[in-house]
C-alpha positions in Angstrom: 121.5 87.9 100.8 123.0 90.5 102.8 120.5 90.9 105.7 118.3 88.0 105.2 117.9 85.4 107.8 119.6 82.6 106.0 123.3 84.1 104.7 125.9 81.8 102.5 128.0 80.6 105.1 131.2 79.0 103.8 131.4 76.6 106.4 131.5 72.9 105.5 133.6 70.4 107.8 131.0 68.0 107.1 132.7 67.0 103.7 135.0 63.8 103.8 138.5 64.4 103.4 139.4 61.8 101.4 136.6 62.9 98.5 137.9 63.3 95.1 136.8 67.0 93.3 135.8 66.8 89.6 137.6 70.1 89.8 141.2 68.8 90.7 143.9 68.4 88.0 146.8 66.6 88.1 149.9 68.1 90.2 148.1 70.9 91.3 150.1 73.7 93.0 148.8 74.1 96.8 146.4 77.3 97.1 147.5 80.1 99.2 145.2 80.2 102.5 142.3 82.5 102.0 140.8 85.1 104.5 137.2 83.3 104.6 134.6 86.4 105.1 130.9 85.7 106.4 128.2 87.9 106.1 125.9 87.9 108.9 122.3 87.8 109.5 120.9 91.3 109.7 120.1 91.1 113.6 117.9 94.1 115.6 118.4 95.0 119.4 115.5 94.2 121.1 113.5 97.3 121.8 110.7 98.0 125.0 107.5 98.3 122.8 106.7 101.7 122.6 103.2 102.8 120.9 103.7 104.6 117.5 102.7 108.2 117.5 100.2 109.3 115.6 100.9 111.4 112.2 100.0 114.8 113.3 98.2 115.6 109.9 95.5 113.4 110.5 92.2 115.2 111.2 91.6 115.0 115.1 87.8 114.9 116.7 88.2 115.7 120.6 85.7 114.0 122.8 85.5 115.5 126.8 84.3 113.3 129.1 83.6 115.3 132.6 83.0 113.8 136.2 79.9 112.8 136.6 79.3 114.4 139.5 78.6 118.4 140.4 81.8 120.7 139.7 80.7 123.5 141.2 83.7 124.6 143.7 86.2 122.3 141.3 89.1 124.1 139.7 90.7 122.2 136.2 94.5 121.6 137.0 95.4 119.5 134.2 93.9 116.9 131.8 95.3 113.2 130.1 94.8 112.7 126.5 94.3 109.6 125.0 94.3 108.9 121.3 93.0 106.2 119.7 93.0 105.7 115.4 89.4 105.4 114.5 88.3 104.0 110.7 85.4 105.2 108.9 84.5 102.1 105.7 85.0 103.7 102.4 81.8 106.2 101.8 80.0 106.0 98.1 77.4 108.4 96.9 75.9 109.6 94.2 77.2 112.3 92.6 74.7 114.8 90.8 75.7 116.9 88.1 72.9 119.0 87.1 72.8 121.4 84.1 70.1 123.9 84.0 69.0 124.5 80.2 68.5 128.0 79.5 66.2 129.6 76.3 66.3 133.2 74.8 63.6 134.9 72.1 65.6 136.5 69.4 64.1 139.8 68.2 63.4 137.8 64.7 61.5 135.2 66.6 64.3 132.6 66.9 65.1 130.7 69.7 68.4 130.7 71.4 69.7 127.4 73.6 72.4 127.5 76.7 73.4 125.1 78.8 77.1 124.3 81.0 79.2 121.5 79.5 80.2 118.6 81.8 83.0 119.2 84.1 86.5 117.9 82.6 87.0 115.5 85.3 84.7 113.1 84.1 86.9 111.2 81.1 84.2 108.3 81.2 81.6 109.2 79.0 78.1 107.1 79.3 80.0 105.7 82.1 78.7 105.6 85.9 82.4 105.5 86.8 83.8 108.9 88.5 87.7 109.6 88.7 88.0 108.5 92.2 85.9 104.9 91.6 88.5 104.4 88.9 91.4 105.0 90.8 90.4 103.3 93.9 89.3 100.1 91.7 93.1 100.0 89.7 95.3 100.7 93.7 93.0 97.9 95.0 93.7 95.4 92.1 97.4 96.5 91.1 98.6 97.7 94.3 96.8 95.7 97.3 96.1 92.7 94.3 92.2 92.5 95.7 90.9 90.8 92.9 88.0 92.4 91.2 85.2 89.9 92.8 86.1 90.6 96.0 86.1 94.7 95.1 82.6 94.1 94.2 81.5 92.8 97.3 82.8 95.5 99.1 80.2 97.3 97.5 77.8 95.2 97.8 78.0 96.0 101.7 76.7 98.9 100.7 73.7 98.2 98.5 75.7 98.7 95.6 76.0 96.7 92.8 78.4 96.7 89.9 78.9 94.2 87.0 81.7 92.5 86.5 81.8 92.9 83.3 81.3 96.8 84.2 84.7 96.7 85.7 87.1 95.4 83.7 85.7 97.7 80.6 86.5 100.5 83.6 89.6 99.2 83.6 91.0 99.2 79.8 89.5 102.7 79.6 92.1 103.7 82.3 94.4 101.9 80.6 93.9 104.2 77.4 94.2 106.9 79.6 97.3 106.7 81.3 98.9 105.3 77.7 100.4 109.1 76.5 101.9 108.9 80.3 103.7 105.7 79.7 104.5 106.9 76.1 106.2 109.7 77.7 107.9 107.2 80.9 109.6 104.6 78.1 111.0 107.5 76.4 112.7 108.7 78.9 113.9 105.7 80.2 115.3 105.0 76.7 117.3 108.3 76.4 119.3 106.8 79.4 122.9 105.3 78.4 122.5 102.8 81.5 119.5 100.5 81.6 119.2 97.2 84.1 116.8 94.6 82.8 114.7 91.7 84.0 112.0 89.6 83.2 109.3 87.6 84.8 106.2 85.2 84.6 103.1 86.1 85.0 99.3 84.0 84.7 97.4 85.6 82.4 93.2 84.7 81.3 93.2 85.3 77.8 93.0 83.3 74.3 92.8 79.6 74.5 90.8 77.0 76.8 88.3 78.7 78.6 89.2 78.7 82.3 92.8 78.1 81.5 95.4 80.7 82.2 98.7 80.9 79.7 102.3 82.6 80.8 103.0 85.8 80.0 106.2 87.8 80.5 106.8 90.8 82.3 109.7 92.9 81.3 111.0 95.3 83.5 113.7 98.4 82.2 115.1 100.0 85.2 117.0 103.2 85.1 118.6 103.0 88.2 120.2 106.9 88.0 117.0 108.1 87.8 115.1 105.5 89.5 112.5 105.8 87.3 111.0 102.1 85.6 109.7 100.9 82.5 107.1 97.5 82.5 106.2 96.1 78.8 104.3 93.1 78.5 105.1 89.9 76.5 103.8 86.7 75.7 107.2 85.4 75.5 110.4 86.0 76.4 112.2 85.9 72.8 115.2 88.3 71.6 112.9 90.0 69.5 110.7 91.8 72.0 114.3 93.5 73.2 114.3 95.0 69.8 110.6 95.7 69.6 111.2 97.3 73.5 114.2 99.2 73.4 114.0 100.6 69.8 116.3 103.3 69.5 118.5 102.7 72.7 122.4 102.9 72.9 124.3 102.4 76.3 124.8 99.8 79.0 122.2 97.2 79.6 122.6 94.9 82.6 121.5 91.4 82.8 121.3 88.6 84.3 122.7 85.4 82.0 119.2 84.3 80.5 120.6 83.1 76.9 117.9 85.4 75.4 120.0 88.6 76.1 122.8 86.8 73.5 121.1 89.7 71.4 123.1 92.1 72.2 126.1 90.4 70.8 125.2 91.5 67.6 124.4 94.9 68.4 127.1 97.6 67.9 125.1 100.1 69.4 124.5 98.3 73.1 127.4 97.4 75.6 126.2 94.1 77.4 127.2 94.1 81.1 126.6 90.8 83.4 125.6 90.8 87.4 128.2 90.0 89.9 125.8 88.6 92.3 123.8 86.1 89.4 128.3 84.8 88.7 129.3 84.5 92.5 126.5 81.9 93.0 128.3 79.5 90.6 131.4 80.0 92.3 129.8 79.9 95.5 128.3 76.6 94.5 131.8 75.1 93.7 133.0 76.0 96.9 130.3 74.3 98.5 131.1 70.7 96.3 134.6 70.8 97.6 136.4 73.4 95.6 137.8 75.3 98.2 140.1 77.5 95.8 136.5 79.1 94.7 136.4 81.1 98.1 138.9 83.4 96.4 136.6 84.6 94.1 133.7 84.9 96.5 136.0 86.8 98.9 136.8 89.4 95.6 133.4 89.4 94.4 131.8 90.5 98.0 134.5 93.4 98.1 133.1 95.1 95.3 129.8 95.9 97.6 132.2 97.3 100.5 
């Protein structure tokens, strides 16, 4: 709201003067003229395009191109450098692990086996799946959101061909991997004594009519001191996945006014605080139907961000 394009403008001479206000009582005392404050679109000064440098970490392969002509007698006084960002496509192959087996005679006539164990960096037992598949599958699905069809026909470019199926078993066992780590993250959080909460939908394939997605909840536990966050999943949004989420939790929690946060009214241990900028909208909105007293509050409300 503050450097959008669009910005609340409290501007609105287009309303008729004559139109009654639900809002108006009888003998009202006249309001005090208010200092109206608008907040501007975020605007940038034009710039003369100029070509982004290069990083200088990246790994740098110098190409000379000579006259082509004799330069015998010719003396090097200087030289231009261009640089241009190539790409290379992602690269698989086939990683070999091979493990000699090795056999000793004991002096009674028994035989004695040796042989290396597997490297620890391969979690995925059975599994054709390296570290560094798994990783690139869950960035391109939860981070770039390439959906897992489209990750296998990047492959397939490449003569390779993976299951679909194959996948998505990849990705729980990630999941059941990086589980002590999120352990360890909610935790955390929850030993904070200032949370700020939110939830939101999400489409999830699951349980019920085959090809049919049902609505899941997101909830997000932000600690914004440490700027560190907490995601559960839900299939709802009830009061009691609060409980079930924040367990043992005592401080601040910050919310928007989603009824469903009424349960921390009955909590002695939790201190509910509301948002500012989710209440100045309702005022905001009554100054727009003709309330013009509401542009007091809206005026206080934007001074706490100053």
């Amino acid at each position: 709201m503050l450097f959008g394009a669009k910005s609340e403008k409290r501007n609105y001479t287009d309303i008729p003067k004559n139109q009654l206000s639900i809002f108006e009582e009888e003998k009202q005392e006249p309001t005090p003229e208010v200092t109206e404050i608008t907040v501007p679109a975020h605007t940038r000064k034009k710039k003369k395009p100029v070509r982004t440098a290069l990083p200088e970490n990246l790994e740098r392969v110098e190409e000379i191109i000579e006259p082509d002509h004799d330069l015998a007698g010719w003396r090097k006084v200087d030289e231009d450098v261009t640089e241009v960002l190539e790409c290379e496509p992602a690269r698989l192959y086939v990683r070999r692990i091979i493990r000699p087996r090795y056999v000793k005679e004991q002096e009674n006539g028994d035989s004695v086996f040796s042989q290396s164990t597997l490297p620890s960096n391969l979690p995925f037992p059975k599994s054709i799946a390296s570290v560094s598949l798994a990783a690139q599958m869950v960035i391109s699905k939860f981070v770039d959101h390439i959906p897992i069809h489209r990750f296998i026909k990047q492959f397939e470019r490449q003569d390779v061909y993976l299951k679909n199926a194959t996948l998505i078993d990849l990705q729980k066992k990630v999941a059941d991997k990086l589980t002590p780590l999120f352990e360890i993250l909610s935790q955390k959080i929850m030993q904070s004594n200032y949370l700020q909460i939110d939830e939101s939908t999400i489409k999830v394939m699951g349980t019920g009519k085959k090809g049919k997605a049902h609505q899941g909840y997101m909830w997000y536990y932000l600690d914004p001191k440490e700027k560190i966050l907490s995601i559960h999943y839900a299939n709802g949004r009830d009061r009691k996945y609060l409980k079930e989420h924040l367990g043992d939790f005592k401080g601040y929690a910050q919310t928007d006014s989603y009824k469903g946060y009424d349960y921390f009214e009955n909590t002695t241990t939790i201190t509910h605080l509301n948002c500012w900028a989710h209440a100045r909208r309702y005022f905001f909105k009554a100054y727009k139907g003709g309330y013009k007293p509401a542009s007091e509050v809206v005026n206080l409300i934007a001074k706490l961000t100053l």
